[in-house]
N, C-alpha and C positions, 0 to 999 in steps of 0.2 A: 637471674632465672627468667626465661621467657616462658610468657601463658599465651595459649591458643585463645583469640578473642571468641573463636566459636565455642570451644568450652566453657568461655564463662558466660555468654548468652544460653548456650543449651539448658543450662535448668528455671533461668528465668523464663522460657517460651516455655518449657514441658508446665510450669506451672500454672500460666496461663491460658494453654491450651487446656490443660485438663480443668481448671474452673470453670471455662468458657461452654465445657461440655456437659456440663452438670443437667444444667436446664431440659436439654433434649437427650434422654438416655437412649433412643434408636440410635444415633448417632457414636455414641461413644465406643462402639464394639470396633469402630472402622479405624484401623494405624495406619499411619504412614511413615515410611523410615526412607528421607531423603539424603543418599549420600553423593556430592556433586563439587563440580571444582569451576569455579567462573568468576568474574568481575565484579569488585564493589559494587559495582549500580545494578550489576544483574541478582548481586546478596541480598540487597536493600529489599530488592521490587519481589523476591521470592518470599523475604522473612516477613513482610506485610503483609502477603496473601495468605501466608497459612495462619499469621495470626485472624485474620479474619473467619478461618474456616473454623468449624465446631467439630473438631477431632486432634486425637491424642498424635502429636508426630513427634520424630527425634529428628535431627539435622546435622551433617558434617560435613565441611567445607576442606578439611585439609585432609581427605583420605589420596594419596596420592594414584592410587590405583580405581577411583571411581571415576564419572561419568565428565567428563568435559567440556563446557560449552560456552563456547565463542561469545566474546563481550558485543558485536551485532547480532540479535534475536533474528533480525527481519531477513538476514544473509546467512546466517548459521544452517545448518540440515542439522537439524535438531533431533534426538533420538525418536521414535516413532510414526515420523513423520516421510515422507517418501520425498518430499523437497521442503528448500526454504520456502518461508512465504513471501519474499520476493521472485523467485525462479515459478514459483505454479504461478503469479500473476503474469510475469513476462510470459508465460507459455499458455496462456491463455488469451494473451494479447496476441500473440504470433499465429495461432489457432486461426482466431476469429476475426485479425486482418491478413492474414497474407495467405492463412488458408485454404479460409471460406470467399476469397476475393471470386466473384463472377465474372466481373468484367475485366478479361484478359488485354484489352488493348490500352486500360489504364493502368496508373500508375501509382505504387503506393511512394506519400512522402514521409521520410523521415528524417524528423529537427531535430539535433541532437548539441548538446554544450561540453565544456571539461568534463571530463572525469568520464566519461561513459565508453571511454573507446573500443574497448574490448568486447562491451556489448554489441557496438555497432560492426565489431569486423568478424561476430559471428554472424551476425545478421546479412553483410555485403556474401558472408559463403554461402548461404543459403539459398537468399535471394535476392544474385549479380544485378538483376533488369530493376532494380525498383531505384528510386533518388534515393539519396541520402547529403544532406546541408547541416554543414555545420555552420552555427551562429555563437557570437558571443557580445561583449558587450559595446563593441567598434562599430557602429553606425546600422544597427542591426536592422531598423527601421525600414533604410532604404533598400537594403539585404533582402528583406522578406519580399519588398515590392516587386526587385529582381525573379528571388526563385517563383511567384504564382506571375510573373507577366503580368503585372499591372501597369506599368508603365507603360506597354505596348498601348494598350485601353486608352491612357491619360493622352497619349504623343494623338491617336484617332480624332480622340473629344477635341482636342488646343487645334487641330486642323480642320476639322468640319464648324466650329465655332469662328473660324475667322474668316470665313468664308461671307456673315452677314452679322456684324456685329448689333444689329436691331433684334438678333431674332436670340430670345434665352432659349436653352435645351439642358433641359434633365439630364443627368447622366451619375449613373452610378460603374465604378470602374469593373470591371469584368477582367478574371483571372484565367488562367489556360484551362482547358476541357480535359484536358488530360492527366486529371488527377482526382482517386476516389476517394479515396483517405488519407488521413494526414496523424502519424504516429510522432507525438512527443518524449523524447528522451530526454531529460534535467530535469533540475531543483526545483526548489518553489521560490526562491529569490527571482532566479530569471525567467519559470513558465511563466507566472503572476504579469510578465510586463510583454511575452514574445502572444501568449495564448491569445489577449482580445485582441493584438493586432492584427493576426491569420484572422480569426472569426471575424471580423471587420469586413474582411473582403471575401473569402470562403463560406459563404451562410451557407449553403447546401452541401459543404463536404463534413463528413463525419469523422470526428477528433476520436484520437485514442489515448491514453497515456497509464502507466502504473502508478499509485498511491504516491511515489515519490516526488508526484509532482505538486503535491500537498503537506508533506511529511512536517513541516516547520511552521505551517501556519499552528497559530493556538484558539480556533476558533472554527469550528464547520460552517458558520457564515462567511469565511472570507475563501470558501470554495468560491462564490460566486465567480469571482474571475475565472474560474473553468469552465463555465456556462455552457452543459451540452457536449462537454465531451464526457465518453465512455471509458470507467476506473474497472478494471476486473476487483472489485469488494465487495462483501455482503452488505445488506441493510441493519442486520443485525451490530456490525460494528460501527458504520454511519450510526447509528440510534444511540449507540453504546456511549461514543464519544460525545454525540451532539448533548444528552443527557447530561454528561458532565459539567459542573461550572466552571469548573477551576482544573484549564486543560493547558497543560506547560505548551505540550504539541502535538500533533496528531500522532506522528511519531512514538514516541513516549506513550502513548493511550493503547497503540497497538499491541507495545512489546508487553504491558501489561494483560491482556488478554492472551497472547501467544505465552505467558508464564501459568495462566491462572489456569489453560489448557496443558500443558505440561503437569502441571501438580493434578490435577483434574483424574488425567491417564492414567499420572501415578496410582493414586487410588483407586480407580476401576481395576489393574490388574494386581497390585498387592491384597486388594480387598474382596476377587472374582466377582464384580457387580458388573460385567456386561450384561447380564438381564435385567439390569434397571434402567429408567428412561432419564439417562444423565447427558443433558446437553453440553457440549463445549461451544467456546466463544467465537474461533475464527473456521469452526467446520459445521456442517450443515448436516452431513450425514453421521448416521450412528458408527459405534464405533468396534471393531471388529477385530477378533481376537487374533496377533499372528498376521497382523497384515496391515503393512506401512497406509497409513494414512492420506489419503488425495482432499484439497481442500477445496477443489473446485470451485474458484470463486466467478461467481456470476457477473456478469455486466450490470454496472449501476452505470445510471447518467446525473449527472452533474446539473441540478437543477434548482431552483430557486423555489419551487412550487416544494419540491421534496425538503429545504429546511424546513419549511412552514411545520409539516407533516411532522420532521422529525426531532424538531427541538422543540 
């Protein structure tokens, strides 16, 4: 005979839930009845957060006609919500560089590695006139010197220098003029080593890139290698994570807040509490009945000054 693991966890959680609610009897009036169908890791990271909450819930994982959700949170379009929370970052990066671009006779650059390509060949339809380089891990160094024209600069400096070999001259290498921004597409294995070597020679262009270029670090200090470029995330989850001690990945920290907002929903609309001032984790604005969720994530920069602040 086979048992449903979720039925035999369901009355040890109802039990615990409902002791855990004892203490605060406001509380206790509020159910929640979660019926849903998703990934071991997405079960785990659900059944700790309601054990955390102080209300009565039930839980079922093998209704085959309930709710669905993709074992990537961060790529999922997740029920209430209007997009993934990687699609409102991309679209908020595409916004605020290709957009709001002023200076029409530059050029936006975009670095991109494996795996991204589909991003990139919606991007080439959108907007033909802009670079796009790909790099990987084949000589990439000398790669980068190529796409910003530094080597034109070097070949300048090694010709006026020999010209009087008595005389030293300063020189710092100078890259093309025709580039205003520079959008990062990859990992955080390979931004961590490509990102300070554009900033090295780029200090006055402004970096862009999506969260995932952090995803895998386990530490909000080891942003530093992004030094200054621009993440579409709130500070709210920058703080969230830095907070944490004991942080697998950033990765990981996030889908936990995109779950604790899911269960969060739940309750506001099983419970009618839109009239209460219940904050979620990865949106900023209140939350509004009958109408898909925008999480608008703001520009943060990537700064050293701001761990100080936030850890």
């Amino acid at each position: 005979m086979r048992f449903s693991l979720t039925l035999i966890l369901l009355p040890l959680m109802l039990f615990i839930a409902s002791c855990s609610s004892i203490p605060e009897k406001r509380n206790a009036q509020y159910l929640l009845d979660i019926q849903i169908q998703t990934t071991k890791k997405n079960k785990e990271m659900i059944i700790e957060q309601l054990l955390k909450e102080d209300i009565l819930f039930s839980l079922r994982f093998d209704n085959e006609n309930s709710y669905k959700l993709n074992d990537d949170l961060l790529e999922s379009n997740m029920y209430y919500f209007c997009n993934s929370f990687m699609e409102e970052q991309r679209q908020s990066i595409e916004s605020k560089v290709f957009k709001e671009s002023n200076n029409k006779a530059n050029k936006i650059l975009v670095v991109y590695s494996d795996g991204y390509e589909q991003i990139i060949s919606d991007l080439k339809k959108k907007y033909p006139l802009e670079l796009y380089y790909f790099l990987n891990e084949e000589n990439y160094k000398n790669k980068i010197k190529q796409i910003l024209e530094v080597n034109l600069s070097l070949n300048s400096y090694l010709k006026i220098s020999k010209l009087d070999k008595n005389i030293t001259i300063e020189h710092s290498p100078r890259i093309r003029n025709d580039i205003s921004k520079i959008y990062f597409i990859t990992d955080y294995d390979f931004g961590k080593t490509i990102v300070p070597i554009f900033r090295n020679y780029a200090l006055k262009v402004d970096f862009y890139s999506s969260s995932e270029i952090f995803h895998e670090a386990n530490s909000i200090k080891k942003l530093v290698d992004f030094e200054g470029t621009y993440v579409p995330i709130s500070k709210n989850i920058i703080n969230k994570i830095g907070n944490n001690k004991n942080v697998g990945s950033v990765e990981k920290e996030i889908e936990k807040l995109i779950i604790y907002d899911y269960l969060t929903i739940e309750k506001i609309y099983q419970n009618n509490l839109f009239k209460e001032n219940i904050n979620l984790e990865t949106v900023s604005r209140k939350l509004q009945r009958n109408k898909c969720i925008k999480r608008n994530h703001p520009m943060w920069e990537v700064s050293t000054n701001n761990f100080t602040d936030q850890i």
